[in-house]
C-alpha positions as CSV (number, residue, x, y, z in Angstrom):
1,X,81.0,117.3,99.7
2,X,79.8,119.8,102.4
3,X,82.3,120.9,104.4
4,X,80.5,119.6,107.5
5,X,81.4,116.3,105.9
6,X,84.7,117.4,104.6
7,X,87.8,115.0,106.0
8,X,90.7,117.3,108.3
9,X,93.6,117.5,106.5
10,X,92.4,115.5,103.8
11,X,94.3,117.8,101.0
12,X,97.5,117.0,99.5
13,X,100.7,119.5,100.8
14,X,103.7,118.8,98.2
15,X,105.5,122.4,96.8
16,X,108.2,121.6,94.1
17,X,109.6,124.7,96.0
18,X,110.4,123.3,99.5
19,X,113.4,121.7,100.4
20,X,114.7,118.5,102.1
21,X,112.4,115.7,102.0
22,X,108.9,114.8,102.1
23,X,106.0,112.8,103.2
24,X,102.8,112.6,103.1
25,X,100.1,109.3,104.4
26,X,96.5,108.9,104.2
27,X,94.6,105.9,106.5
28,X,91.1,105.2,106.3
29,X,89.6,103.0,108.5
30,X,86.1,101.2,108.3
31,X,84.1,99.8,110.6
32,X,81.3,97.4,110.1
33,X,79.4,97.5,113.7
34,X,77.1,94.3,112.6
35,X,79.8,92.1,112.2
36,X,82.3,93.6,115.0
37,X,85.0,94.1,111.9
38,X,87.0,97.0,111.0
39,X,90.3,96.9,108.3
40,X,92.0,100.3,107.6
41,X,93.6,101.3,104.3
42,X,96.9,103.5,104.2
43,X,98.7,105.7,101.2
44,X,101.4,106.9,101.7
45,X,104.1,109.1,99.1
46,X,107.6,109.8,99.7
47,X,109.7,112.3,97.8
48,X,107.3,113.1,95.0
49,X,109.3,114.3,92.8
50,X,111.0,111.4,91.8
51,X,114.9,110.4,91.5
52,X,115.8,110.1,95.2
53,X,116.6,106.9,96.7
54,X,113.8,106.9,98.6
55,X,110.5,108.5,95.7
56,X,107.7,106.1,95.8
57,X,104.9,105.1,97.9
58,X,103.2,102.5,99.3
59,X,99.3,101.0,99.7
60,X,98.7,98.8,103.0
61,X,95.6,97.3,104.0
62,X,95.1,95.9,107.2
63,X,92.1,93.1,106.6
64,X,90.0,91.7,109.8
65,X,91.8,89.1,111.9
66,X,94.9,91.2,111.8
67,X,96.0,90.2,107.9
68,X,98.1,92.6,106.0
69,X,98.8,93.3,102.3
70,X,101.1,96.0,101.1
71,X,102.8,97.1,97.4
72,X,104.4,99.7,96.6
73,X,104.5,101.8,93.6
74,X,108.0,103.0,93.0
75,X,106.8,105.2,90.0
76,X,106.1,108.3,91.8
77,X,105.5,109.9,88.0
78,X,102.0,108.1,87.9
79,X,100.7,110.2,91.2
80,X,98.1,112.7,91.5
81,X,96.7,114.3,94.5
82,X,94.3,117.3,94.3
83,X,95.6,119.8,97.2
84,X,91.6,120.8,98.6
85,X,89.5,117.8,98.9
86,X,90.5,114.0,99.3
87,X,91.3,112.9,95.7
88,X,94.2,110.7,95.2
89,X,95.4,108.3,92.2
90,X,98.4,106.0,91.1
91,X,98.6,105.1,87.8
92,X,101.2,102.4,86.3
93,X,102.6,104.2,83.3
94,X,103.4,102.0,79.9
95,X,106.5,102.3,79.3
């Protein structure tokens, strides 16, 4: 991507090596000007590295006409996020 093109802030910020908690969120929203619709996806991760009461994360999607759909993903161990560029997966581990 050239970096004209390149999203602010689009990196992931997690260190191992900094303390207290942490979050981190990503929202996209699209906008379709022909048919006067937009919806907006969010990501978000919270405490990363797993085995606090509150490691997981989260995808919303806010659909036209105000609809919303959500899950979360309580298995932080199945996240990647590159820290330069916007690149981001969850992956459900077999357990």
């Amino acid at each position: 991507m050239t970096p004209s093109l390149q999203t602010p802030h689009s990196g992931y910020h997690f260190s191992p090596w900094l303390p207290g908690r942490f979050f981190e969120g990503w929202y996209y929203r699209v906008t379709l000007p022909q048919l006067g619709e937009s919806f907006a996806f969010m990501y978000s991760i919270e405490d990363p590295q797993g085995g606090q009461p509150h490691s997981g994360g989260a995808a919303q999607i806010l659909r036209p006409g105000d609809r919303y759909l959500w899950q979360t993903l309580p298995d932080v161990m199945g996240f990647w996020a590159a820290g330069d560029g916007l690149a981001l997966n969850h992956c459900r581990r077999e357990g």
